[in-house]
Steps between C-alpha positions, in 0.01 A plus 500: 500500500448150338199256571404322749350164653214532716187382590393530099691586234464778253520478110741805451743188544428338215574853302836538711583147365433524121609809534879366573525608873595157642708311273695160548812484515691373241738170556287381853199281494343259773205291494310638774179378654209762633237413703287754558121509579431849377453415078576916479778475718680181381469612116644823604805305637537268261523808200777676737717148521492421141523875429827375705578250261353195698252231441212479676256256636174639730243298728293620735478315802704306768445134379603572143811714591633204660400250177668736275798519694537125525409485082701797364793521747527877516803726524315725745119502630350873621212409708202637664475443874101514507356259211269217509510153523852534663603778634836627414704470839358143468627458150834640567532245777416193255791611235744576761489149634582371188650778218747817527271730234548816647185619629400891524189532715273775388204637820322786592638351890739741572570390862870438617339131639311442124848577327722319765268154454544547129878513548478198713293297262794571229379767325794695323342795474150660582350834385229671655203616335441799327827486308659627234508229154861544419687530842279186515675376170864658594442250834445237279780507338710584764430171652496312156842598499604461877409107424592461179179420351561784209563399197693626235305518173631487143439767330341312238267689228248283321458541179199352275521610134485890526373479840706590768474423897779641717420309904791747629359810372135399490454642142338326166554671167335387207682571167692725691199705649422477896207342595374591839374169725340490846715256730283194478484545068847552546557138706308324264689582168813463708418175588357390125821665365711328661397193334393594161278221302436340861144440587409591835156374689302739677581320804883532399422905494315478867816397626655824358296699798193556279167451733249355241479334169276745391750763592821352268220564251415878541889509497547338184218715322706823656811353411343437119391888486856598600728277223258365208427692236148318479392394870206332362761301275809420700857452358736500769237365828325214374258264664506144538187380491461298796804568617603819593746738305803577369712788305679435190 
């Protein structure tokens, strides 16, 4: 039957996910933008869009939806109608005025006058709440599409000595053995192996949709379990004293 978005969400989700139920798919990426109120809900929805093969940015109210828009220039925002700060008819009215990011309105309003306002405000899509994750991630990239906002990706695999990270397939071998990574450990060597020897700040790794510097760090000590043969004595994920981290 597939999961669904409600008033809470439920973790047999996060099973269906690492399980391989929703994966992206490969060649199609967007830098999308969720702002969401409910921290259960918009995690949930960011794991189904880069599942998807997108990157993702979350916030959680009104007045920094419309900040991060500005910043980041998205390819497409999904946002909550009832958040704080600014709600999100009021945000979608702010962006219109002044940027085409298609906009897919997500409310538990499922009035013909709630959706028909949304529509007016320039919403390009708007999906009523509870829904189903991936029809809500097949919408997305309908529309990603329908404005040309996908991208095609290269199907690039980084490799770092005998380590392995394939973006397309979402797979890291080491010495030719898989290594199985949740999606956020799986972001963050993707993004250090992309630039091998490169130092990246904490802040540098925020950026990358982590919530916390405090969080890159559980990461890295996960990460360090997964590929070093002595955690405790890194080869590969080294520390910069200072400074932040890098992978050589």
């Amino acid at each position: 039957m597939g999961q669904t978005f409600a008033g809470t969400c439920e973790e047999p989700v996060y099973a269906a996910l690492d399980s391989g139920e929703a994966r992206h798919t490969a060649g199609v990426c967007a830098h999308i933008l969720v702002a969401e109120d409910n921290e259960n809900q918009a995690e949930l929805i960011r794991r189904y869009l880069e599942h998807d093969g997108h990157s993702v940015v979350v916030v959680h109210d009104g007045r920094a939806a419309i900040d991060e828009a500005r910043r980041r220039n998205p390819d497409l925002l999904v946002l909550d109608v009832m958040m704080p700060a600014v709600d999100g008819l009021d945000v979608c009215r702010a962006l219109r005025a002044e940027s085409d990011v298609p906009i897919v309105l997500l409310t538990a309003r499922a009035d013909e006058d709630d959706v028909l306002l949304g529509f007016d405000l320039g919403a390009d899509d708007y999906i009523t709440k509870p829904f189903r994750p991936r029809q809500m991630v097949a919408r997305v990239r309908t529309i990603l599409r329908r404005t040309g906002r996908a991208r095609e990706t290269k199907a690039t695999v980084l490799k770092v000595g005998d380590l392995v990270v394939d973006p397309i397939r979402h797979e890291v071998t080491l010495a030719g053995e898989p290594i199985s990574l949740t999606p956020a450990e799986f972001r963050l060597l993707s993004t250090l192996a992309a630039q091998p020897q490169r130092v990246f700040t904490r802040g540098q790794l925020l950026e990358d949709g982590f919530i916390t510097a405090r969080t890159v760090d559980v990461h890295m000590m996960k990460l360090r379990r997964k590929i070093e043969r002595d955690p405790r004595n890194p080869e590969r994920l080294l520390t910069v004293y200072g400074i932040g981290y890098k992978l050589v």
